[in-house]
N, C-alpha and C positions, 0 to 999 in steps of 0.2 A: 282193569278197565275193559271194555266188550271191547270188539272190532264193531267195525263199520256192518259187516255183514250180519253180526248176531245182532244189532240193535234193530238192522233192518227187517230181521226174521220175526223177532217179536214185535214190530209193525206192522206185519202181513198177518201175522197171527197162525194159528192151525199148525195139521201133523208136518203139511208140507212146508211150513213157513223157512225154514233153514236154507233148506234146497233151493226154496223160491226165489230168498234173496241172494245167494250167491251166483244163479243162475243171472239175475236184476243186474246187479253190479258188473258181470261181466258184458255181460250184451250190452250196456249204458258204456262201461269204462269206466266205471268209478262213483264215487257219491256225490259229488257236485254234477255229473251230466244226468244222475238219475233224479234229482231233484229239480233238475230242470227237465224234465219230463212232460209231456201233456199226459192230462187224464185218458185221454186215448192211446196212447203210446204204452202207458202201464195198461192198459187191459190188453194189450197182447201178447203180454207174462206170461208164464203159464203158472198155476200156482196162487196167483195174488190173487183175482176174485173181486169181485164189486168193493166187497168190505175193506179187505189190502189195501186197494187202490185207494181208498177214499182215506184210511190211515194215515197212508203215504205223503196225498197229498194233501192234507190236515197240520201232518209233521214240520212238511218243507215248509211251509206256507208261516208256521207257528215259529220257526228257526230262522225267518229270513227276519218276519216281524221285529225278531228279539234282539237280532244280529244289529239292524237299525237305528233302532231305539237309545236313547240316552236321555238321561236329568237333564233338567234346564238347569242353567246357571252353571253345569259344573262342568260342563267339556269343552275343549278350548282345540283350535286348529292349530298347531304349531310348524305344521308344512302339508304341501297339498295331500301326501301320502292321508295324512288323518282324516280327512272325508273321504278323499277316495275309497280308503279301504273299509268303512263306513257303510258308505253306501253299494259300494261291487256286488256283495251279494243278492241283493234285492236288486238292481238297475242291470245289473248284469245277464239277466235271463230273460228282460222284457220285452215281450215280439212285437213291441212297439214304441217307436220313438217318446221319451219324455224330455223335456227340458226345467230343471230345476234350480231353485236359488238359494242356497247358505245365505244367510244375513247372519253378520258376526257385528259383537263390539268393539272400541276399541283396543280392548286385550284380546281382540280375537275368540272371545268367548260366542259360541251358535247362541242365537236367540229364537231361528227356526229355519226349517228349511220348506219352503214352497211349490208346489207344483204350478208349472207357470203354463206349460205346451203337453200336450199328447197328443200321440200321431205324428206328422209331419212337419219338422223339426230344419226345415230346410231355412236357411238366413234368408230369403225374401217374404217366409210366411211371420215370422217371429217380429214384432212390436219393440223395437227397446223401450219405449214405455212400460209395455206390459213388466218387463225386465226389471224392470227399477221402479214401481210403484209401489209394492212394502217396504221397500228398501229408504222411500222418501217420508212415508207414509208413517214408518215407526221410526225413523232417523237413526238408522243401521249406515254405521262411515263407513261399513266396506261389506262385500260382497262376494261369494265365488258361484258359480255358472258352471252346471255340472248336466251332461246330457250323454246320453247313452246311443251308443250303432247296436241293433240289433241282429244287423250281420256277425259282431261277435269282434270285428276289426276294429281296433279305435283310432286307426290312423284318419289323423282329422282331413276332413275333405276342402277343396277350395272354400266352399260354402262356408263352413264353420272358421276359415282363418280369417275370410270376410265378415261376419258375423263379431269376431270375436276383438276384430278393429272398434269396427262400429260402436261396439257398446263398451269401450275401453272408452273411447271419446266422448261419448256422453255421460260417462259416469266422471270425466274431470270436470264436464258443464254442470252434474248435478251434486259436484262434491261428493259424491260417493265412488270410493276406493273399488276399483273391479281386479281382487287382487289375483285370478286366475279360473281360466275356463279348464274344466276336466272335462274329458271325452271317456267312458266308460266301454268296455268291451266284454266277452266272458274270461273272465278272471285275468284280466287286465287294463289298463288306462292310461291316458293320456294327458300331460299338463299342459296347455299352450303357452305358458309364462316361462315352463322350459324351451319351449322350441322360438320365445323370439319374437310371440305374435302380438305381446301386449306392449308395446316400443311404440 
């Protein structure tokens, strides 16, 4: 099986491609920080080249996609860990708040996950309607609330344990199960139905 480095080199392509990507790797610290990378940030590689860079970021882009993705009907949550680690890859790098929603069925089978918020993701801007409107809409009994710190920390903020009251509460008014808020970070996360906050 390649390394990390040889798969990178044949992404960059050319004589210098080898060199390039180990040179990548080290200045990044690894292949998760180099794929989260900006396109600006890889043109100042030396080595990689407009073509490189645009591989590169083709590659990550192609891997987070794939990383995400799953059948309907066939994937089931059987503890927070399973979306978390689900979705980390792709929510994990995002320089920008999102706020999303799992709608599960009663086996906890995903029926879809929703983009509900981007941008600013703070509990006074967020609607718990908006929260729970596919959720009522396709008669999904339960739910998990999954939003990403782009700082990289996911230790949840006042906001978010407020936030994740609130819509605990209205999901017993609207009969839908809110069976746990995840707080995503770079290559880690947060349950709040661990720390207590869904009581």
């Amino acid at each position: 099986m390649a390394s990390d480095a040889e798969l990178v080199g044949r992404l960059i392509g050319g004589r210098d491609g080898p060199l390039a990507s180990r040179l990548a790797l080290h200045r990044f610290g690894g292949l998760a920080a180099l794929a989260a990378a900006s396109p600006h940030e890889l043109d100042t590689l030396p080595g990689v080249g407009p073509r490189g860079r645009d591989r590169l970021v083709a590659a990550f882009e192609l891997g987070r996609r794939a990383v995400a993705f799953w059948p309907d009907r066939s994937w089931r949550v059987g503890a927070p860990g399973d979306l978390a680690e689900r979705l980390l890859p792709e929510m994990g790098h995002l320089d920008r708040e999102e706020l999303r929603v799992c709608l599960l069925t009663t086996k906890n089978a995903v029926i879809s996950v929703i983009t509900v918020y981007v941008g600013n993701v703070a509990g006074s801007s967020v609607r718990v309607g908006e929260v729970f409107r596919d959720a009522v809409r396709r008669q999904a009994p339960s739910i998990v609330v999954v939003h990403n710190h782009p700082s990289g920390d996911p230790t949840p903020s006042a906001e978010d344990l407020r936030l994740t009251r609130e819509l605990a509460q209205a999901g017993r008014l609207l009969d839908v199960d809110l069976l746990d808020h995840l707080v995503i970070g770079h290559g880690r996360w947060v349950s709040l139905r661990a720390l207590g906050a869904l009581l």
